[in-house]
PDB file of N, CA, C and O in Angstrom:
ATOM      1  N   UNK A   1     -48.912 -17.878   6.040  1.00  0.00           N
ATOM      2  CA  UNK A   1     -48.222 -16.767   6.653  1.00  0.00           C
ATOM      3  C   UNK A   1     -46.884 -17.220   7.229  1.00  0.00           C
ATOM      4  O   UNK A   1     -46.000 -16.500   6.765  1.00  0.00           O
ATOM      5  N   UNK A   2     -46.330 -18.272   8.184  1.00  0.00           N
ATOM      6  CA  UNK A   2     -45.541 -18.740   8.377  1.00  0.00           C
ATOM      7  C   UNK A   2     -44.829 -19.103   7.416  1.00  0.00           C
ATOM      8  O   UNK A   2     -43.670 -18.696   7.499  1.00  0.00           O
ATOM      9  N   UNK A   3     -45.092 -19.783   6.426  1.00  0.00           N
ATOM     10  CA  UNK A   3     -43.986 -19.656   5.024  1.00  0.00           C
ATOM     11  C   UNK A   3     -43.266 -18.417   4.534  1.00  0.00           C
ATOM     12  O   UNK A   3     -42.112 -18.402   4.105  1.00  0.00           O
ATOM     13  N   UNK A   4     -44.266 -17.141   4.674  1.00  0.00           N
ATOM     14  CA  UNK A   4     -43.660 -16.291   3.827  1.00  0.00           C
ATOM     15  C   UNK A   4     -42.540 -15.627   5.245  1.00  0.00           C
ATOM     16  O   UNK A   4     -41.371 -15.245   5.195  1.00  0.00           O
ATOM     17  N   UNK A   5     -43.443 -15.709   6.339  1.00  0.00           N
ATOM     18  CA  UNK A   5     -41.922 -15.059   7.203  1.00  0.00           C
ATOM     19  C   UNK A   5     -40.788 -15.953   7.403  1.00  0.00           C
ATOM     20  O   UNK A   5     -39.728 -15.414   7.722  1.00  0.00           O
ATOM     21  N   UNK A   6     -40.822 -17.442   7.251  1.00  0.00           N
ATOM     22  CA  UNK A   6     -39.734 -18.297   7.077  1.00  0.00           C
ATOM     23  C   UNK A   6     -39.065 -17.662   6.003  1.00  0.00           C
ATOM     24  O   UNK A   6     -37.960 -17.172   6.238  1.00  0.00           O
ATOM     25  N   UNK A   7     -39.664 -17.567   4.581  1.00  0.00           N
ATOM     26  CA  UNK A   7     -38.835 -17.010   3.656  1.00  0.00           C
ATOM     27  C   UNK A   7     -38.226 -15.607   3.706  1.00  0.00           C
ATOM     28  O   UNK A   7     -37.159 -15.396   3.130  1.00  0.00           O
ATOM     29  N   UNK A   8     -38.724 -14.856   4.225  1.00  0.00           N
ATOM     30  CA  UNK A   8     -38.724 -13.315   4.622  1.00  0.00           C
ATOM     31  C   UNK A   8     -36.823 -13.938   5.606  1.00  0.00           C
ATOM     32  O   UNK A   8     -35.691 -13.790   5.147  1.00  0.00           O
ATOM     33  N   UNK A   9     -37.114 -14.403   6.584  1.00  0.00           N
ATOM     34  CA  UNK A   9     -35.882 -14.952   7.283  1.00  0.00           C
ATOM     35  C   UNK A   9     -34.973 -15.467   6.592  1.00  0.00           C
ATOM     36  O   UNK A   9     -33.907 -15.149   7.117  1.00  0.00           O
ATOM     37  N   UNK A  10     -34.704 -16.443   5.196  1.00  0.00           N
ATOM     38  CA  UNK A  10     -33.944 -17.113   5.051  1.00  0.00           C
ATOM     39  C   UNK A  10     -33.430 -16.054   4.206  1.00  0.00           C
ATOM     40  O   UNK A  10     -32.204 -15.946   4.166  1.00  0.00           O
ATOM     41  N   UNK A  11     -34.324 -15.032   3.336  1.00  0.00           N
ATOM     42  CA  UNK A  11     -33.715 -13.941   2.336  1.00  0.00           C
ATOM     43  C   UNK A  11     -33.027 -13.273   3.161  1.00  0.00           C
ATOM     44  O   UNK A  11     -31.836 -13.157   2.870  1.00  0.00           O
ATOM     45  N   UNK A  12     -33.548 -12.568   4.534  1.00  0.00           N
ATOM     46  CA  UNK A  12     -32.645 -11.828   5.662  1.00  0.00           C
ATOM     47  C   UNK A  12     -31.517 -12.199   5.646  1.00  0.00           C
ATOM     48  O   UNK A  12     -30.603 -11.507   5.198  1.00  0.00           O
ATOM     49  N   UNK A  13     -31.392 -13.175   6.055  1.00  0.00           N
ATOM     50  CA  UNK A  13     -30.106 -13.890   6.101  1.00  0.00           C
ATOM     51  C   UNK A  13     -29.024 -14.172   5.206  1.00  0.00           C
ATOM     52  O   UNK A  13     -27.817 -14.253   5.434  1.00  0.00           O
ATOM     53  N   UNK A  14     -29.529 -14.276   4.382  1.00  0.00           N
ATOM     54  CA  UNK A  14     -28.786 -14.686   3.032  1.00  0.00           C
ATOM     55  C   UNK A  14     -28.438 -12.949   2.910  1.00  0.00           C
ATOM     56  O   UNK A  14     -27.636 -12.516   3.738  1.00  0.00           O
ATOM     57  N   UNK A  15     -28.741 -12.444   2.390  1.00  0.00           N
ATOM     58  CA  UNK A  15     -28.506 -11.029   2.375  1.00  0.00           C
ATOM     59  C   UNK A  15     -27.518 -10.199   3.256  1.00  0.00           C
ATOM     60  O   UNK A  15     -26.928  -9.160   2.959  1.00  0.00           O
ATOM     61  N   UNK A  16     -27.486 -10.928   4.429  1.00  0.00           N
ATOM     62  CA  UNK A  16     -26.587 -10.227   5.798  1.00  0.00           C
ATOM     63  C   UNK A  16     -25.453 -11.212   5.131  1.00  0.00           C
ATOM     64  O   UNK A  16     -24.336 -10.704   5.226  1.00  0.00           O
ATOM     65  N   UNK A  17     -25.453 -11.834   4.814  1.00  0.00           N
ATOM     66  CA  UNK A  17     -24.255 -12.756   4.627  1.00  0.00           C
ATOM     67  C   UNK A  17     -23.651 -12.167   3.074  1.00  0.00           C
ATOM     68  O   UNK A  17     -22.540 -11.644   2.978  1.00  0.00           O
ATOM     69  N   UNK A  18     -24.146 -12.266   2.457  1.00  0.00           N
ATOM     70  CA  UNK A  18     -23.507 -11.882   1.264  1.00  0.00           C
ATOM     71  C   UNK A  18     -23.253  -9.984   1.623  1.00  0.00           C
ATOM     72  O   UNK A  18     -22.342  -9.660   0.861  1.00  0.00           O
ATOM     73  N   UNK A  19     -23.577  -9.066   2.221  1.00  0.00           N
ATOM     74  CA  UNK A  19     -23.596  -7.816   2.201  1.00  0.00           C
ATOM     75  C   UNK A  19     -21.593  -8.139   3.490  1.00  0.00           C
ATOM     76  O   UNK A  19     -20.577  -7.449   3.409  1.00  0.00           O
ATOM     77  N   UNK A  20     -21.808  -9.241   4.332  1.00  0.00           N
ATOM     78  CA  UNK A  20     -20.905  -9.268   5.410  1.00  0.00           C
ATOM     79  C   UNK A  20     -19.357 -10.009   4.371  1.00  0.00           C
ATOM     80  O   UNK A  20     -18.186  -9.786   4.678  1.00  0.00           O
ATOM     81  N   UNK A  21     -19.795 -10.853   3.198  1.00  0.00           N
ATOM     82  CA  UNK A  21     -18.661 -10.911   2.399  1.00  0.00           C
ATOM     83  C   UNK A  21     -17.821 -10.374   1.529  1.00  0.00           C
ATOM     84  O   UNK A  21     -16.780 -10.666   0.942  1.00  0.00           O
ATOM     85  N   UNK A  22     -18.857  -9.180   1.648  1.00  0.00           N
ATOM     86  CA  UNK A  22     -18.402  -7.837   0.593  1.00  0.00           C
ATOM     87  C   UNK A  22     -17.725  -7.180   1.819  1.00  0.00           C
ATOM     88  O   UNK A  22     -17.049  -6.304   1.279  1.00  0.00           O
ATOM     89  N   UNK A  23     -17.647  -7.145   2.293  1.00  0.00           N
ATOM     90  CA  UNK A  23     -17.114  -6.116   3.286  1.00  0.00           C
ATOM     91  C   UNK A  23     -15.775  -7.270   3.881  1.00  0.00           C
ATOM     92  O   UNK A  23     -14.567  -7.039   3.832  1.00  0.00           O
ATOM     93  N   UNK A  24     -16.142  -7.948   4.176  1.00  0.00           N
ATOM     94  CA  UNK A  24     -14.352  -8.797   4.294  1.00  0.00           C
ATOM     95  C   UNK A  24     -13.418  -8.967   3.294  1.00  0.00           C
ATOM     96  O   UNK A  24     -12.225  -9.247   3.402  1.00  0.00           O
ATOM     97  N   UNK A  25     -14.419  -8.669   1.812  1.00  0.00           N
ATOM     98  CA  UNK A  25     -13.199  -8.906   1.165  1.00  0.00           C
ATOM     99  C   UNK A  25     -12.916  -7.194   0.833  1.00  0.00           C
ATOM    100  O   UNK A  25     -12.205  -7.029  -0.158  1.00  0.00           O
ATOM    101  N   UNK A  26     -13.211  -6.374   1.277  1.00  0.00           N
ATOM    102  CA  UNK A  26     -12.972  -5.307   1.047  1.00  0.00           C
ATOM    103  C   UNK A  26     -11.652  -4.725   2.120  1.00  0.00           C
ATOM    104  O   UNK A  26     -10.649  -4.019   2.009  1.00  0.00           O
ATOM    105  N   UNK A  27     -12.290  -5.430   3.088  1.00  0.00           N
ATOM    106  CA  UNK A  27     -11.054  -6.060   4.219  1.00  0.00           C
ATOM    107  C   UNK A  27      -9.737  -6.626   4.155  1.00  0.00           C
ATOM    108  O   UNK A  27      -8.775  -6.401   4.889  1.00  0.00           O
ATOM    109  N   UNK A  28      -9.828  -7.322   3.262  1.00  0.00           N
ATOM    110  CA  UNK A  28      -8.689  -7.680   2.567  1.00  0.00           C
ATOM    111  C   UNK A  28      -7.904  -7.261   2.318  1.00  0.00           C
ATOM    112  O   UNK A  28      -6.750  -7.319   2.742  1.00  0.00           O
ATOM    113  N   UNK A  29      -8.803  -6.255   0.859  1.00  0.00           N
ATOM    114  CA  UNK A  29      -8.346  -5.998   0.330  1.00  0.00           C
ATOM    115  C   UNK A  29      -7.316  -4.136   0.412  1.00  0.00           C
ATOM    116  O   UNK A  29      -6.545  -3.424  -0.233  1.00  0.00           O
ATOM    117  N   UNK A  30      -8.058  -4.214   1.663  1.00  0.00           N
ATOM    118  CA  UNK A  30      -7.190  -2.622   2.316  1.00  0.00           C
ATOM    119  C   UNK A  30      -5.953  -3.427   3.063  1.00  0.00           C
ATOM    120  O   UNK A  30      -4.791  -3.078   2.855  1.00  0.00           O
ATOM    121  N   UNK A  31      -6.237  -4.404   3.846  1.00  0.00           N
ATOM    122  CA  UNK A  31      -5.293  -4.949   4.363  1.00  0.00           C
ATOM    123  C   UNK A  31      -3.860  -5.399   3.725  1.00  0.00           C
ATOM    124  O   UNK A  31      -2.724  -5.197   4.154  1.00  0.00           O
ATOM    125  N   UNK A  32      -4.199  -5.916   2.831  1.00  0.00           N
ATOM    126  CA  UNK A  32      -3.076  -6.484   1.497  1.00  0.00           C
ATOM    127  C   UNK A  32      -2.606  -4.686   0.520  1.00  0.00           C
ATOM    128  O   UNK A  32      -1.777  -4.627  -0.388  1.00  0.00           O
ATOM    129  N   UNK A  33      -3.168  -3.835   0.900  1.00  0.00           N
ATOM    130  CA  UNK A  33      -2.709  -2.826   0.452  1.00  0.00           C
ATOM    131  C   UNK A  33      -2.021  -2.209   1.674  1.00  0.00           C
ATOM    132  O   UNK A  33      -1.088  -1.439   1.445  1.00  0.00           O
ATOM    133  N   UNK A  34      -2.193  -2.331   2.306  1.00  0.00           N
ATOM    134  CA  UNK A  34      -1.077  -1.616   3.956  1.00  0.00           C
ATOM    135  C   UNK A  34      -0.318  -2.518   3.802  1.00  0.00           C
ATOM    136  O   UNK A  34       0.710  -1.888   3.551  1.00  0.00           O
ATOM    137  N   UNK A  35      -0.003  -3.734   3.757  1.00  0.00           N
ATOM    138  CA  UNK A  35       0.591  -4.622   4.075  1.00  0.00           C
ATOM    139  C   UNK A  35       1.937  -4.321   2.791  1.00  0.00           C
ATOM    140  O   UNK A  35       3.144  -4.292   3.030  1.00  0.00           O
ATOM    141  N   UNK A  36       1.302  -4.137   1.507  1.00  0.00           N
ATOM    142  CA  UNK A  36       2.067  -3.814   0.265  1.00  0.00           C
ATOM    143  C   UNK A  36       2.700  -2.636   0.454  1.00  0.00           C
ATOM    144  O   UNK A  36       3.912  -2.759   0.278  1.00  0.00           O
ATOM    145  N   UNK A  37       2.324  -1.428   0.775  1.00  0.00           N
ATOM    146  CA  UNK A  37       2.826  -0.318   1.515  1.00  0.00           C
ATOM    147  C   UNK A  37       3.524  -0.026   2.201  1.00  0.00           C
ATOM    148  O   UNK A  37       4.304   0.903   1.996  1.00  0.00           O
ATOM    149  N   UNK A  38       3.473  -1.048   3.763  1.00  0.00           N
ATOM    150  CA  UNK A  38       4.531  -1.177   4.108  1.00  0.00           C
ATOM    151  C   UNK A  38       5.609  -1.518   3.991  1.00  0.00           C
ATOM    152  O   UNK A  38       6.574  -1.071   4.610  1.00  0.00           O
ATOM    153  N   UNK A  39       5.610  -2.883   2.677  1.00  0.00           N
ATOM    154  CA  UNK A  39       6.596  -3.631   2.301  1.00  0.00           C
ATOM    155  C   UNK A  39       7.381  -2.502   1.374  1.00  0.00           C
ATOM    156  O   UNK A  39       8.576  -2.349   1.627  1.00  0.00           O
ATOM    157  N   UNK A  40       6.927  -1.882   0.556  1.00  0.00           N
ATOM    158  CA  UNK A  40       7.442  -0.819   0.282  1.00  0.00           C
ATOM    159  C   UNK A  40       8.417   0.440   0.943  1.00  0.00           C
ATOM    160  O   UNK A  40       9.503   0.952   0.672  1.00  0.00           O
ATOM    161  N   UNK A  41       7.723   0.551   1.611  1.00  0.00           N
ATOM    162  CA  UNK A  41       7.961   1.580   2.913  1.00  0.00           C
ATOM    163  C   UNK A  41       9.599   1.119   3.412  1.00  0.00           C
ATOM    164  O   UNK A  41      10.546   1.890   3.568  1.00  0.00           O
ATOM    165  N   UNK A  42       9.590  -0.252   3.584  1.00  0.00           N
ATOM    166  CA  UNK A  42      10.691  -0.906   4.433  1.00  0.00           C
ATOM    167  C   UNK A  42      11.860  -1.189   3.492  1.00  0.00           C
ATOM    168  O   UNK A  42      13.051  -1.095   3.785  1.00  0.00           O
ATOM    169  N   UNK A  43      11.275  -1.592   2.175  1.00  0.00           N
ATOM    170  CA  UNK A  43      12.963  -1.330   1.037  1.00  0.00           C
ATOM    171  C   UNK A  43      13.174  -0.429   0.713  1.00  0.00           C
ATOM    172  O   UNK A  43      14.191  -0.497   0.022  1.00  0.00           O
ATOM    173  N   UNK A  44      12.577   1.150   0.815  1.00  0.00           N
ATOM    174  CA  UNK A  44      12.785   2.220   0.467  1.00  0.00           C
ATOM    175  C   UNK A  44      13.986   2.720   1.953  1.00  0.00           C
ATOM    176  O   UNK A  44      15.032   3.369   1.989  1.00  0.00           O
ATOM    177  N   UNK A  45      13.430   2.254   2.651  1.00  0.00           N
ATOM    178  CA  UNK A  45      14.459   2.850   3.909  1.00  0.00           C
ATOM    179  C   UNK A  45      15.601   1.864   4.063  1.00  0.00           C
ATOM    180  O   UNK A  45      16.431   2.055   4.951  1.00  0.00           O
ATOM    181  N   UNK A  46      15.727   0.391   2.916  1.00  0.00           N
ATOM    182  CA  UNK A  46      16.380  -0.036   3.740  1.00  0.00           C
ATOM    183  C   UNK A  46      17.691   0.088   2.179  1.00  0.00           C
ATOM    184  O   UNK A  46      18.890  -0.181   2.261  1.00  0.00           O
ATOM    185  N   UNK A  47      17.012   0.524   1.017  1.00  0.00           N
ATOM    186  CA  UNK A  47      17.522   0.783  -0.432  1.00  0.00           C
ATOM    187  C   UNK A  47      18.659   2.038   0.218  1.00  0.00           C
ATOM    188  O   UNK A  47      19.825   2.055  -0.178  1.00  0.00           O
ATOM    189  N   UNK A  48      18.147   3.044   1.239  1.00  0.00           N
ATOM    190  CA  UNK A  48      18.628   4.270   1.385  1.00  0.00           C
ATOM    191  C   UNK A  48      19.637   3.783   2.602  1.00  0.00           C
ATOM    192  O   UNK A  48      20.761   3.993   2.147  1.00  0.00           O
ATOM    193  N   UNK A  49      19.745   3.346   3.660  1.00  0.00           N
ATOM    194  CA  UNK A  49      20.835   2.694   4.467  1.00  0.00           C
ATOM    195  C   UNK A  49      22.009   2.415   3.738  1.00  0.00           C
ATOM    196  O   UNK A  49      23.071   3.032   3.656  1.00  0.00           O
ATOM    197  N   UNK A  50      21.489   1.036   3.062  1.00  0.00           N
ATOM    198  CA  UNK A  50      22.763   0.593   2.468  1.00  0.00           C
ATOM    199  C   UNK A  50      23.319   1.818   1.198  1.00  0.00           C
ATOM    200  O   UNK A  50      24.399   2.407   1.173  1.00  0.00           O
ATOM    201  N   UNK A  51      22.722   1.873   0.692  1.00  0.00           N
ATOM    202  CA  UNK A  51      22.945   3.787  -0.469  1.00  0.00           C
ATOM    203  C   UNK A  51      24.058   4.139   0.637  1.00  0.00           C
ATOM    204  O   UNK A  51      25.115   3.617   0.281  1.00  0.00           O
ATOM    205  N   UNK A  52      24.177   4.697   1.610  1.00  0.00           N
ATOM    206  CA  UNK A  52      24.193   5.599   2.936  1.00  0.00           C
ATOM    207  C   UNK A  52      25.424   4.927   3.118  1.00  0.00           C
ATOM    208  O   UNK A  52      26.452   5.493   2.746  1.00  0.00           O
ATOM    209  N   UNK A  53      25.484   3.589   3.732  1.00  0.00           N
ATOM    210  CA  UNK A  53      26.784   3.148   3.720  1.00  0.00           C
ATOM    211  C   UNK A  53      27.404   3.084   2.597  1.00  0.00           C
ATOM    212  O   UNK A  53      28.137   4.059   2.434  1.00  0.00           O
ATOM    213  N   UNK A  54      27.420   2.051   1.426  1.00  0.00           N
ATOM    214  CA  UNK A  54      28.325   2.008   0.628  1.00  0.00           C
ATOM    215  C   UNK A  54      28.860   3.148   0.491  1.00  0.00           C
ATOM    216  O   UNK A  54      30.087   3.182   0.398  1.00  0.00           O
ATOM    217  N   UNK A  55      28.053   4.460   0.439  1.00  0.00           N
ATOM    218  CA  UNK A  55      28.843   5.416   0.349  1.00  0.00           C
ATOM    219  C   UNK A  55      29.704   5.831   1.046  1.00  0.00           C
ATOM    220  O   UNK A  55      30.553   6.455   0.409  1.00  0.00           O
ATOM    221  N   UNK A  56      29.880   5.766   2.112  1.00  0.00           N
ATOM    222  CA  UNK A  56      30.314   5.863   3.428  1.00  0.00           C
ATOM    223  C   UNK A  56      31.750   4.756   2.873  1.00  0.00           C
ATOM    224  O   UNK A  56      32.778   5.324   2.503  1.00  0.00           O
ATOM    225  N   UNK A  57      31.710   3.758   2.868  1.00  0.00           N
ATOM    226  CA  UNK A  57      32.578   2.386   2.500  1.00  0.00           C
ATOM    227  C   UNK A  57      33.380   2.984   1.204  1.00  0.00           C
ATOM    228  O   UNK A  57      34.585   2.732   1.169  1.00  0.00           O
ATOM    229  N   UNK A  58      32.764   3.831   0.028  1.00  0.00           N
ATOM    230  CA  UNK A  58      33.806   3.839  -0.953  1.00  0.00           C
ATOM    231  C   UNK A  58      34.888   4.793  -0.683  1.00  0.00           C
ATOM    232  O   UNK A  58      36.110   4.714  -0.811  1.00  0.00           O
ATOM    233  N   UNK A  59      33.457   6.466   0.058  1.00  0.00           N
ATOM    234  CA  UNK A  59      34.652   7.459   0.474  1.00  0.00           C
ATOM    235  C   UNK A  59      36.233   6.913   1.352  1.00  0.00           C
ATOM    236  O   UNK A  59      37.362   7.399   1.280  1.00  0.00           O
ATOM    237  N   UNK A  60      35.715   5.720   2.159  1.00  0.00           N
ATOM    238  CA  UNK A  60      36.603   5.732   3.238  1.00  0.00           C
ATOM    239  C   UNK A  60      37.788   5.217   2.340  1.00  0.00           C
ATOM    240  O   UNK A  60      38.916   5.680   2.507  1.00  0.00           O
ATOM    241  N   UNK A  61      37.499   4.132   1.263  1.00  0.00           N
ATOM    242  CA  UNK A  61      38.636   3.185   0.769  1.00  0.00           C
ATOM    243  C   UNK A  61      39.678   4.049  -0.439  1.00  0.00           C
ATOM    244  O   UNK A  61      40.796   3.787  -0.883  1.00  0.00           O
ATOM    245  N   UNK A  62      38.689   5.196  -0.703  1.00  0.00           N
ATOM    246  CA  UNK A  62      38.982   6.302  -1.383  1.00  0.00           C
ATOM    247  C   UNK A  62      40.183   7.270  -0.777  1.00  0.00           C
ATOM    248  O   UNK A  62      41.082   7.862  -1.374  1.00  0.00           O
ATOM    249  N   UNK A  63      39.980   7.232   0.112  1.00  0.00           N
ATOM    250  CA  UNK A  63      40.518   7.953   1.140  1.00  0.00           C
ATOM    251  C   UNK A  63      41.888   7.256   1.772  1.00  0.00           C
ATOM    252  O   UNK A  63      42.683   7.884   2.472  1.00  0.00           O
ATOM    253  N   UNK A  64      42.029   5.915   1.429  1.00  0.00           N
ATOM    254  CA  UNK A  64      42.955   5.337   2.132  1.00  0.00           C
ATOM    255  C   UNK A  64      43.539   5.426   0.484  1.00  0.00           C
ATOM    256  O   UNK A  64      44.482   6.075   0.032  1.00  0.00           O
ATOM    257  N   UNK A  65      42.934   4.843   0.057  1.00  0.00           N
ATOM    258  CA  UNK A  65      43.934   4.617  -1.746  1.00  0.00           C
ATOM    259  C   UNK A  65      44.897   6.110  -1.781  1.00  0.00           C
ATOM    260  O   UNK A  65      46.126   6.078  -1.852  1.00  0.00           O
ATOM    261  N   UNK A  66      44.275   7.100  -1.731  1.00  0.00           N
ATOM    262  CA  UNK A  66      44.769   8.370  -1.702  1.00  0.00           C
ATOM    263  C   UNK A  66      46.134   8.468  -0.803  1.00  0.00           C
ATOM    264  O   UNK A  66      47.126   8.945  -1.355  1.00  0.00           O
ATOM    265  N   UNK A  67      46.211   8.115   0.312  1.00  0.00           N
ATOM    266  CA  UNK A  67      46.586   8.279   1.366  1.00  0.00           C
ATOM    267  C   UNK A  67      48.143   7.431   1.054  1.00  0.00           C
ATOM    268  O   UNK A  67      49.285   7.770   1.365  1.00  0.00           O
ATOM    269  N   UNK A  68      47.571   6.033   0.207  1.00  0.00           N
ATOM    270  CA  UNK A  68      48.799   5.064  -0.206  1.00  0.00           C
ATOM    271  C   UNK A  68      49.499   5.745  -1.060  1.00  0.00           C
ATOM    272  O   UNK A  68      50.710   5.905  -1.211  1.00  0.00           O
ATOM    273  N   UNK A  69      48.507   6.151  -1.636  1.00  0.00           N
ATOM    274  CA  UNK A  69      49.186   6.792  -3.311  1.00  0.00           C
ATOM    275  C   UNK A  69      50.581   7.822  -3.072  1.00  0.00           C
ATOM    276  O   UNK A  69      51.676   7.801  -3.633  1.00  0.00           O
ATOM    277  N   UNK A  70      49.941   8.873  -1.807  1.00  0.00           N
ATOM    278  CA  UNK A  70      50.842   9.709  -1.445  1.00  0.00           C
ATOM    279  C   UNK A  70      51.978   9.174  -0.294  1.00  0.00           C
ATOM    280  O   UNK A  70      52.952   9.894  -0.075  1.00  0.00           O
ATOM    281  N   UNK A  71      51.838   8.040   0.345  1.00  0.00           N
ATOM    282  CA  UNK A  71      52.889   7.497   1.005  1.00  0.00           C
ATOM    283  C   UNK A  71      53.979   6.922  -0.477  1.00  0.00           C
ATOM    284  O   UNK A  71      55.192   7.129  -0.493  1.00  0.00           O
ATOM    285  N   UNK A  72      53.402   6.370  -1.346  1.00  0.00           N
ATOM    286  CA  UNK A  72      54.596   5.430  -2.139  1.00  0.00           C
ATOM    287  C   UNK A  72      54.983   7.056  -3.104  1.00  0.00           C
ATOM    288  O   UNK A  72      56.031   7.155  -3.743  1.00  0.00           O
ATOM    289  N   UNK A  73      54.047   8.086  -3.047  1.00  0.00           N
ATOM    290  CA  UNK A  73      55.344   9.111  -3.744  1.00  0.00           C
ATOM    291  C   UNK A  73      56.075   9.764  -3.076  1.00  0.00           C
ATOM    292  O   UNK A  73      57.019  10.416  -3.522  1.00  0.00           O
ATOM    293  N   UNK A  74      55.638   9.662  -1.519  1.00  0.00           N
ATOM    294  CA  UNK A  74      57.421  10.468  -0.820  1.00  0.00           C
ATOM    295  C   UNK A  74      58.069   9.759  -0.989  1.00  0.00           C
ATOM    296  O   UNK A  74      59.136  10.067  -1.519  1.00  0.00           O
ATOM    297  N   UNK A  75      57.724   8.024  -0.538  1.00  0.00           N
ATOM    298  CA  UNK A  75      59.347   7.304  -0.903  1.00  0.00           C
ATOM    299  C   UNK A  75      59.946   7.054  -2.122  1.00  0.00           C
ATOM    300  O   UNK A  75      61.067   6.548  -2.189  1.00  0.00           O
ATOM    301  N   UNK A  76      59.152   7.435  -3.308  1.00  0.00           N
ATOM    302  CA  UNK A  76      59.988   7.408  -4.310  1.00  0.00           C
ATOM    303  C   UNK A  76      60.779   8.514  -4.845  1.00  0.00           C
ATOM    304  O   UNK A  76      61.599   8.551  -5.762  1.00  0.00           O
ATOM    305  N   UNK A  77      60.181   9.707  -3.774  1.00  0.00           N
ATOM    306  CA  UNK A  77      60.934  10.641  -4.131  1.00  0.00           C
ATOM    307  C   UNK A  77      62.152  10.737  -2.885  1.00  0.00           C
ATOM    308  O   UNK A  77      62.640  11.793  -2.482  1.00  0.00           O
ATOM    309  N   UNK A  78      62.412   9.710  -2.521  1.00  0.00           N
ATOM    310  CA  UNK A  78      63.478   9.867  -1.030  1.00  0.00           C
ATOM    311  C   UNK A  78      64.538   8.679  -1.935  1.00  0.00           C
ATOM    312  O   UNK A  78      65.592   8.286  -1.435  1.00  0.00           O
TER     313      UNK A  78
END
């Protein structure tokens, strides 16, 4: 009788352990998916910033080119 509840215990065990490694790596594996998500998350906002400026940067140089363009035709017309 003591054998079989020793064994009864060591299967318990073994069982809590393998049922507790399924579940960490399931752990993981949500974890490494938030983690991927976020990483996502953070070049999408950071793809749209710089988007945001450069645009910002071409209008402005756009804006000055323009600005030259029409300074060197009054003086060539003076």
């Amino acid at each position: 009788m003591k054998k079989l509840l020793g064994i009864l215990v060591i299967a318990a065990a073994m069982t809590a352990c393998n049922n507790s490694a399924d579940s960490a790596a399931g752990t993981v594996d949500s974890a490494t998916k938030a983690a991927a998500d976020t990483v996502k998350a953070t070049l999408d906002t950071v793809a749209k910033k710089v988007d945001s400026t450069a645009h910002a940067v071409v209008d402005s140089a756009k804006s000055k080119i323009n600005a030259a363009k029409d300074s060197v035709k009054k003086a060539i017309k003076k």
